[in-house]
C-alpha positions as CSV (number, residue, x, y, z in Angstrom):
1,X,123.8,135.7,193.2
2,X,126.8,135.0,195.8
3,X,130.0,136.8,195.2
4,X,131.6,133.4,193.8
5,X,128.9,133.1,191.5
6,X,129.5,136.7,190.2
7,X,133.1,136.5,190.3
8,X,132.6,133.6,188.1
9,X,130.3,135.0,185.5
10,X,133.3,138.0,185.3
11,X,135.7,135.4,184.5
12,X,133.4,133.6,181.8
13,X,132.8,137.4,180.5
14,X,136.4,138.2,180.5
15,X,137.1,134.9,178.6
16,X,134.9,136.4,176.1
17,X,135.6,139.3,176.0
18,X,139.7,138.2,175.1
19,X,138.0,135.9,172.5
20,X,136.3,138.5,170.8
21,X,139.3,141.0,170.7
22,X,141.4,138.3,169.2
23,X,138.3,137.8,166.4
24,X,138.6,141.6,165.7
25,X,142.7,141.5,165.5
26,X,142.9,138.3,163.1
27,X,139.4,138.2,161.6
28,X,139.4,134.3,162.1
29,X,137.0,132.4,164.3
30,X,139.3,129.6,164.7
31,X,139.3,129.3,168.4
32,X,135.1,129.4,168.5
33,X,135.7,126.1,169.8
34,X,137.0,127.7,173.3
35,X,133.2,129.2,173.6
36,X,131.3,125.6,172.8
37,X,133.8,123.8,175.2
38,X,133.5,127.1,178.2
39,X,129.7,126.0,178.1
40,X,130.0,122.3,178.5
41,X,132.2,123.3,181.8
42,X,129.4,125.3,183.3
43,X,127.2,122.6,182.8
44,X,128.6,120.6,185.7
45,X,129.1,123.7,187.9
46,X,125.4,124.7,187.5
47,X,124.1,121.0,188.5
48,X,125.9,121.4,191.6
49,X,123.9,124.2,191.9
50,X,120.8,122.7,191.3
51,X,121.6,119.8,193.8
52,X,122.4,122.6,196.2
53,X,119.6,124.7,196.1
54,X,117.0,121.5,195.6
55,X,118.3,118.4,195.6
56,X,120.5,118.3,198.9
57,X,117.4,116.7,200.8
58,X,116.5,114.2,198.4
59,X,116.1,110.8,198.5
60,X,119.4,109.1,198.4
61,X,118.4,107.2,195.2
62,X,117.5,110.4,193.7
63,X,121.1,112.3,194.4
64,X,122.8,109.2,193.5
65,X,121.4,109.6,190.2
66,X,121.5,113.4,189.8
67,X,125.1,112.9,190.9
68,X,125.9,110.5,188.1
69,X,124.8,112.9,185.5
70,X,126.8,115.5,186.9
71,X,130.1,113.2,186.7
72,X,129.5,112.2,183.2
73,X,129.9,116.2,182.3
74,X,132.3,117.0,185.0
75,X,135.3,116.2,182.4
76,X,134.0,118.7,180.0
77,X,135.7,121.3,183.0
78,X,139.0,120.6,183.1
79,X,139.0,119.2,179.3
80,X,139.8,122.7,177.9
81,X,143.7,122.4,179.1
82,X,143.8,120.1,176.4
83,X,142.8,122.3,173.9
84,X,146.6,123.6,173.9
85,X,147.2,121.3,171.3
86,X,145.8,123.8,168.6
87,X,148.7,125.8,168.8
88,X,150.0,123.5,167.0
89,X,147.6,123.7,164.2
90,X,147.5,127.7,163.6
91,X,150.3,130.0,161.6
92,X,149.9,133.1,164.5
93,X,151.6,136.2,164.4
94,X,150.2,137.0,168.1
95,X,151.3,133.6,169.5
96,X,151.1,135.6,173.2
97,X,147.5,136.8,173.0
98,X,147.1,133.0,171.6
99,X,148.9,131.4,174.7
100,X,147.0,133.6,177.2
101,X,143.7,132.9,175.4
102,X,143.7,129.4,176.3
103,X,145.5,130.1,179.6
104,X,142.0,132.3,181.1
105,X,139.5,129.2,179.0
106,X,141.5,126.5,180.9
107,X,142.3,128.2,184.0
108,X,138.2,129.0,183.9
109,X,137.3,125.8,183.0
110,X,139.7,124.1,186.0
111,X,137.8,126.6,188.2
112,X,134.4,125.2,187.6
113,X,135.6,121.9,187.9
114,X,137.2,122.8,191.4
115,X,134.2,124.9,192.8
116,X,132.0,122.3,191.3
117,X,133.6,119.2,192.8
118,X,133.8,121.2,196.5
119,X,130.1,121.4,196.4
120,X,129.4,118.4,195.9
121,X,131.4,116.8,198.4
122,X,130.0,118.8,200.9
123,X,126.4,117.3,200.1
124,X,128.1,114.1,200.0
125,X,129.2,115.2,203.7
126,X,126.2,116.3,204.9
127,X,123.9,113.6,203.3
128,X,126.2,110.8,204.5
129,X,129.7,111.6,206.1
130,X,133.1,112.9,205.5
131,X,134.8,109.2,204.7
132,X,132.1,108.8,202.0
133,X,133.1,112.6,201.0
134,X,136.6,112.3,200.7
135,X,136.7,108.6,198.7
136,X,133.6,110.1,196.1
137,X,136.0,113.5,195.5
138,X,138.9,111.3,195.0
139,X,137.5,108.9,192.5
140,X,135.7,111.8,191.1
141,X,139.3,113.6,189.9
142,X,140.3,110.5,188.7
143,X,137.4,109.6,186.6
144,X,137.7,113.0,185.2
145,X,140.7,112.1,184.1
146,X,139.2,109.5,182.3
147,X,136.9,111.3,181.1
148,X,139.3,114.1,179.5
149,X,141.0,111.1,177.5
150,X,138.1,109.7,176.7
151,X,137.0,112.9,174.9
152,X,140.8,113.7,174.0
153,X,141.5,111.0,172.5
154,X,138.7,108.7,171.7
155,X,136.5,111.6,170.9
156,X,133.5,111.2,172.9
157,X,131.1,113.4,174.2
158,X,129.4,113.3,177.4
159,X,125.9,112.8,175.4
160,X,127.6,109.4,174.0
161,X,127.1,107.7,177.1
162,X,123.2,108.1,176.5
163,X,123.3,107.8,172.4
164,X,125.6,104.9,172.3
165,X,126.5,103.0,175.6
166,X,127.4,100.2,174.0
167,X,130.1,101.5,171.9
168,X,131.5,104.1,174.7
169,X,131.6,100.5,177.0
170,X,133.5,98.9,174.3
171,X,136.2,101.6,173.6
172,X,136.6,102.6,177.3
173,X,137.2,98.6,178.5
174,X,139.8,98.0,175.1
175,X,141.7,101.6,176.3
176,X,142.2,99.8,179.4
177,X,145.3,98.3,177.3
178,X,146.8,101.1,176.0
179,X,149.3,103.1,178.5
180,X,148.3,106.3,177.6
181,X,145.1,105.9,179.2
182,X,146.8,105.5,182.3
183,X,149.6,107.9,182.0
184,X,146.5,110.6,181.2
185,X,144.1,109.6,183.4
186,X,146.3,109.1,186.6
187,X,148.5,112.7,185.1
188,X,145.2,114.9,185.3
189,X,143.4,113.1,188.4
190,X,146.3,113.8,190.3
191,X,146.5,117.1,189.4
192,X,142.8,117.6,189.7
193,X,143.0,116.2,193.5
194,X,146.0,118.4,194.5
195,X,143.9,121.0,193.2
196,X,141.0,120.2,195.2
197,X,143.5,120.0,198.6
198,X,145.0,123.3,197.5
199,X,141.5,124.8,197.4
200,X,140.4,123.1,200.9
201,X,143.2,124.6,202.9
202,X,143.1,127.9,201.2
203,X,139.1,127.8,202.6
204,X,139.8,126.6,205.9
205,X,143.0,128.6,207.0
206,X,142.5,131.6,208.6
């Protein structure tokens, strides 16, 4: 285990941890939800793992597909920001321990999706070159941003796109219509992408 992939499973144990204080303090489970949507964002984090460690001298065809299976749960990452609407839905006396709850899920969950997205574009790099890197981790963040309305909004799951096609087709091509897919989509690529530059100069400056 590398020190990111330990400082990681910290985090995730930390999240946890907080949750499970906050079930002890209220006796309510209401923010289970947090847990179910912290393991959809490993998901993507641990293909890129996989693709790492035995994938990254595939076939092309292979990746290609292995990729597009890890976009379709890439969302699932950064989706957990959204879950700040349920403050609006709870009567809290701890409104603070409530706030920061969400703040370590969603700050974990961006994580993922940042780590995630940085290896994979270096397989992209190394499998066919940096132009092909940088254009896949920029339509990436903004197909995650897509993706989070998608599931936001139209309440998919990353599954649908296997259980019904058809109907995820449909919806997605009628949202195209509606301004708040774009206001969404282009709000949380963008800050997905500048996230993603953040991360690369904080790597390479020495």
């Amino acid at each position: 285990m590398t020190k990111i992939q330990k400082n990681l499973f910290l985090l995730i144990l930390f999240c946890l941890v907080l949750y499970s204080i906050r079930i002890y303090i209220t006796k309510s489970l209401f923010f289970g939800f947090l847990v179910w949507n912290l393991f959809l964002a490993v998901i993507p984090y641990f293909i890129s793992l996989i693709v790492k460690k035995k994938f990254q001298n595939s076939s092309k065809l292979k990746l290609i597909v292995i990729l597009f299976i890890w976009l379709l749960f890439l969302p699932n990452a950064p989706y957990i920001i959204t879950d700040f609407i349920h403050l609006h839905h709870i009567k809290s006396t701890l409104i603070w321990l409530d706030i920061f709850l969400l703040f370590t899920f969603s700050f974990t969950g961006l994580l993922l999706a940042i780590i995630s997205i940085t290896d994979i574009y270096k397989i992209i790099q190394q499998k066919w070159n940096t132009k092909s890197a940088n254009y896949f981790s920029l339509s990436a963040t903004f197909l995650c941003g897509f993706g989070i309305y998608l599931g936001r909004f139209l309440r998919f799951n990353s599954w649908d796109v296997f259980t019904t096609p058809i109907t995820v087709l449909k919806k997605s091509l009628l949202s195209i219509n509606d301004p708040k897919t774009w206001y969404i989509t282009i709000a949380f690529g963008s800050f997905l992408y500048l996230l993603l530059l953040l991360s690369k100069n904080f790597t390479t400056a020495k």
